[in-house]
C-alpha positions in Angstrom: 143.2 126.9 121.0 139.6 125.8 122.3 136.8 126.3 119.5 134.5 128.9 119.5 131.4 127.1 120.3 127.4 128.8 119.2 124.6 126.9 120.9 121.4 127.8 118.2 119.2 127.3 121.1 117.7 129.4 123.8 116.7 127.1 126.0 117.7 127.6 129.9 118.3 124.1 130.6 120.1 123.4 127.6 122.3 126.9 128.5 122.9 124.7 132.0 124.0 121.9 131.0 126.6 123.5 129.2 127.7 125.4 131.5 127.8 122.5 133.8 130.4 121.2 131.6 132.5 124.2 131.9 132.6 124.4 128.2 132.9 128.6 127.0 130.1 129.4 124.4 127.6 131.8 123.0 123.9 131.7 122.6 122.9 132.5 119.2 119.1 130.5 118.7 117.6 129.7 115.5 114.6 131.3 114.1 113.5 127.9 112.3 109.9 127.2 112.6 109.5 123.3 112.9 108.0 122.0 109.8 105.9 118.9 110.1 106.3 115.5 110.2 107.3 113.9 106.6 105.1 111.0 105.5 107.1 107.6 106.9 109.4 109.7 108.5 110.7 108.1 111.5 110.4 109.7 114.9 114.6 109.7 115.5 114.3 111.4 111.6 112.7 113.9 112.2 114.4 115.0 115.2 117.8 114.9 113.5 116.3 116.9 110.5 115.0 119.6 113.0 118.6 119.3 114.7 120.3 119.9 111.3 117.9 123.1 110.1 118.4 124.9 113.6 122.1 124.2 113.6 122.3 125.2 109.8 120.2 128.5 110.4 122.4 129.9 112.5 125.6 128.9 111.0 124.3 131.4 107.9 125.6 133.9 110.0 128.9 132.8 111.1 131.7 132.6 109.5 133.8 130.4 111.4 132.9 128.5 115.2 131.4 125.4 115.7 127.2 125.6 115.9 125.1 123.2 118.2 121.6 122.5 116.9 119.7 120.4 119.0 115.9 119.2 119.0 114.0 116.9 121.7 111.3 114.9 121.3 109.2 112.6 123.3 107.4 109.2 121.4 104.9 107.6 122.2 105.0 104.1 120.6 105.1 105.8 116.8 103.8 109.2 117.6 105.7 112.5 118.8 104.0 114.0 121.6 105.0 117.9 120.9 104.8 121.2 123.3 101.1 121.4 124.4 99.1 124.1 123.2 96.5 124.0 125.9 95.9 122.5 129.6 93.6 120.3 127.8 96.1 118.8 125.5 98.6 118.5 128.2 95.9 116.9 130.2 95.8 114.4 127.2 99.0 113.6 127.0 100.2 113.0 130.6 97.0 110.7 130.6 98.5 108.6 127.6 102.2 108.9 129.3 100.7 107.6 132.3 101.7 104.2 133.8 103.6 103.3 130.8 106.8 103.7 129.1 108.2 106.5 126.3 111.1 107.5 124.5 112.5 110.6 124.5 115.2 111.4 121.5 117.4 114.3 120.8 118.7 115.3 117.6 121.8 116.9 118.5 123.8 118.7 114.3 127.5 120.2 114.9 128.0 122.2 112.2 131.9 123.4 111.2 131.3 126.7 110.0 134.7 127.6 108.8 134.6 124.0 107.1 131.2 123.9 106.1 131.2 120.3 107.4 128.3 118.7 109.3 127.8 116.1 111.7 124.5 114.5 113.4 123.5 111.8 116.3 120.4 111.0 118.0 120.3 110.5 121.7 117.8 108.2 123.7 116.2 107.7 126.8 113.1 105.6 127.6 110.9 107.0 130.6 108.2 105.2 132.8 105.9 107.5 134.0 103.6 105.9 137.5 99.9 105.3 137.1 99.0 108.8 138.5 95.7 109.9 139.9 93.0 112.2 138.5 94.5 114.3 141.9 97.8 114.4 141.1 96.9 115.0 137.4 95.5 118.0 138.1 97.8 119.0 140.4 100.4 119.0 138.4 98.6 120.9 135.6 97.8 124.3 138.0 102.1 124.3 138.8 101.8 125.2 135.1 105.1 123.4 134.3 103.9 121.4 131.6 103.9 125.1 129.3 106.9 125.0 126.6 107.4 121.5 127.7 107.7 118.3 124.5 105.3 115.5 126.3 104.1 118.3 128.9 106.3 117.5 131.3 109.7 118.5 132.6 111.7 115.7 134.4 113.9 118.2 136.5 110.9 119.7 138.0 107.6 118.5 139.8 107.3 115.7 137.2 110.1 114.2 138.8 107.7 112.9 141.1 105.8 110.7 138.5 109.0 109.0 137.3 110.3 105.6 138.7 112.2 104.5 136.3 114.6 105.9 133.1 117.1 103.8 131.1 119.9 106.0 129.2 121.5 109.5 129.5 119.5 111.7 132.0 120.6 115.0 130.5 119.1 113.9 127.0 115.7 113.6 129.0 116.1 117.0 130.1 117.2 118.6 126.3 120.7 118.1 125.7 122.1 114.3 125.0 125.8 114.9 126.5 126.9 111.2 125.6 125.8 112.0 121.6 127.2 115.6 121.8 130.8 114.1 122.8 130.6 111.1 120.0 130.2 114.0 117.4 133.0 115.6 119.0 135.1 112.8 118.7 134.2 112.0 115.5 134.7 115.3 114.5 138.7 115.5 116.0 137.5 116.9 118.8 138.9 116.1 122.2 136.2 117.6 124.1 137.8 116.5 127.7 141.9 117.4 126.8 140.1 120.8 126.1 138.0 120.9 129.5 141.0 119.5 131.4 143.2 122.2 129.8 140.3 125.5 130.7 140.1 123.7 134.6 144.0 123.7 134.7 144.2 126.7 133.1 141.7 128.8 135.7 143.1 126.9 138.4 146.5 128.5 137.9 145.2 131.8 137.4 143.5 131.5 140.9 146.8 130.7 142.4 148.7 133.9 141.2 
């Protein structure tokens, strides 16, 4: 039988890249504020910490399933560039990102609830952004995209015009690291593409009748 998998997110894009997978699961997002930053903390730290307490929030209510917490970030040589608050912050931040290159990391917690095991990973990505022009700056800032957005930007959208270069898993740029997500599966007994295989063959057969 395929596990019952919770995603403790609400994210749209996260929601499609899931279902882009073809993998069967529910929404169920966390109400976990994100705390700050701990002193010495390490960027890829943090993000796993935030992972684990979304993941863990929502496994409160479930008794059995298997819960996916993640959390994305994007760096900045030792500092995490969050979700802007204002079009002038944004406007600060795409200047920093600008000509230059980033990471971008994604705590990604599986939680076993039945088990009351847990498992975490951390996905990355580096980014160059273009020099961009006071123009194009502001440009982009009126499409309003950068709102809700870790770095104030969104890769699968207009930004995609100010990228030239990524190294690593696209998908973790965008706010779920797939190659991570499948290492915790494995680790974890799962055989994430027997059970894929099995649901395509499955549907396939169905469709026949």
């Amino acid at each position: 039988m395929n596990p019952k998998w919770i995603l403790a997110s609400a994210s749209p894009r996260r929601n499609e890249i899931l279902k882009g997978l073809g993998l069967q699961f529910r929404t169920d997002p966390s109400g976990v504020c994100e705390p700050a930053r701990r002193a010495r903390e390490t960027p890829s730290d943090y993000a796993i910490r935030i992972a684990h307490l979304k993941a863990q929030e929502t496994a409160g209510r479930h008794a059995s399933g298997l819960v996916i917490g993640v959390d994305t970030i994007v760096v900045l040589g030792n500092a995490i560039l969050g979700k802007p608050e204002t079009r002038a912050e944004a406007r600060s931040m795409l200047r920093r990102l600008s000509g230059r290159w980033h990471e971008v990391l994604s705590g990604i917690c599986l939680i076993d609830c039945s088990r009351c095991r847990s498992r975490s990973s951390i996905g990355r990505s580096r980014v160059h952004f273009r020099r961009l022009s006071s123009e194009e700056l502001e440009w982009y800032l009126r499409t309003g995209e950068y709102c809700d957005k870790a770095g104030a930007y969104g890769i699968q959208g207009y930004a995609s015009l100010f990228i030239d270069r990524i190294e690593g898993c696209y998908f973790n740029i965008v706010g779920f690291p797939i190659t991570a997500f499948q290492k915790l599966c494995r680790e974890s007994g799962i055989n994430l593409i027997r059970d894929l295989t099995t649901k395509h063959t499955k549907h396939a057969k169905e469709n026949a009748l």
